[in-house]
N, C-alpha and C positions, 0 to 999 in steps of 0.2 A: 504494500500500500504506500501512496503518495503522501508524502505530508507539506502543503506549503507553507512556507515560512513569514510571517510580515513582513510587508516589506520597507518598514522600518527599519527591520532589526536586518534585512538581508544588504542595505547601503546603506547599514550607522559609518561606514566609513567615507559617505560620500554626505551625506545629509544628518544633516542633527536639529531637527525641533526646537523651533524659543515656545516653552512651554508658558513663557511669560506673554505671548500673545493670543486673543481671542480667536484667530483662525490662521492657519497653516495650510498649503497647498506645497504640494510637492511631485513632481512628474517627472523621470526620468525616460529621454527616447535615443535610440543609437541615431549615430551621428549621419548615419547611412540613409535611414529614414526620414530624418530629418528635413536632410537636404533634399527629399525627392519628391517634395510639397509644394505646388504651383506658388500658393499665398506666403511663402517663407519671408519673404520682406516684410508684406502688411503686418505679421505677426509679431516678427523681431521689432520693428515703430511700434506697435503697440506696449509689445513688453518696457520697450524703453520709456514710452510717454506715459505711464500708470506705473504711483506711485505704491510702493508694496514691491512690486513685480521686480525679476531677475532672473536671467538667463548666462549660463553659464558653461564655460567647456570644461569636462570630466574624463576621467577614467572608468570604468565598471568592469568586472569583471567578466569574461567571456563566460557566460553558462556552460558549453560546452568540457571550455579548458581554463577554470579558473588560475591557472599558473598565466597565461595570456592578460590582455586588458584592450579594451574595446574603445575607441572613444566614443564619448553622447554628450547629451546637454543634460544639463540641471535644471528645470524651469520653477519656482519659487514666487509664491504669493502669499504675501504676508499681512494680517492688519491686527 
């Protein structure tokens, strides 16, 4: 049987909660995917002009082969 893990706890080393704010977002996407999103601009101006918001370049682990590392974004909304 499959157990999945939170995925809190499966990128504490990429993401860590201010537990001191009323709402927390957090979404991680490969860097691959990312970039293969027609509206990728509108998106990124948006992130940038909304205040909370952050976008960011990471490392994550390859599921596959976590001795590897994968690049993605961090996307982060905070109030």
């Amino acid at each position: 049987m499959w157990h999945i893990e939170n995925p809190l706890r499966v990128f504490s080393y990429a993401y860590k909660r201010d537990v001191s704010k009323n709402f927390s977002l957090m979404c991680i996407i490969n860097e691959e995917k990312f970039n293969s999103f027609r509206n990728k601009d509108d998106f990124v101006n948006l992130i940038n002009n909304t205040k909370g918001a952050n976008l960011k370049n990471i490392s994550i682990k390859n599921p596959n082969n976590p001795a590897k590392l994968k690049d993605a974004k961090l996307i982060t909304y905070e109030l």
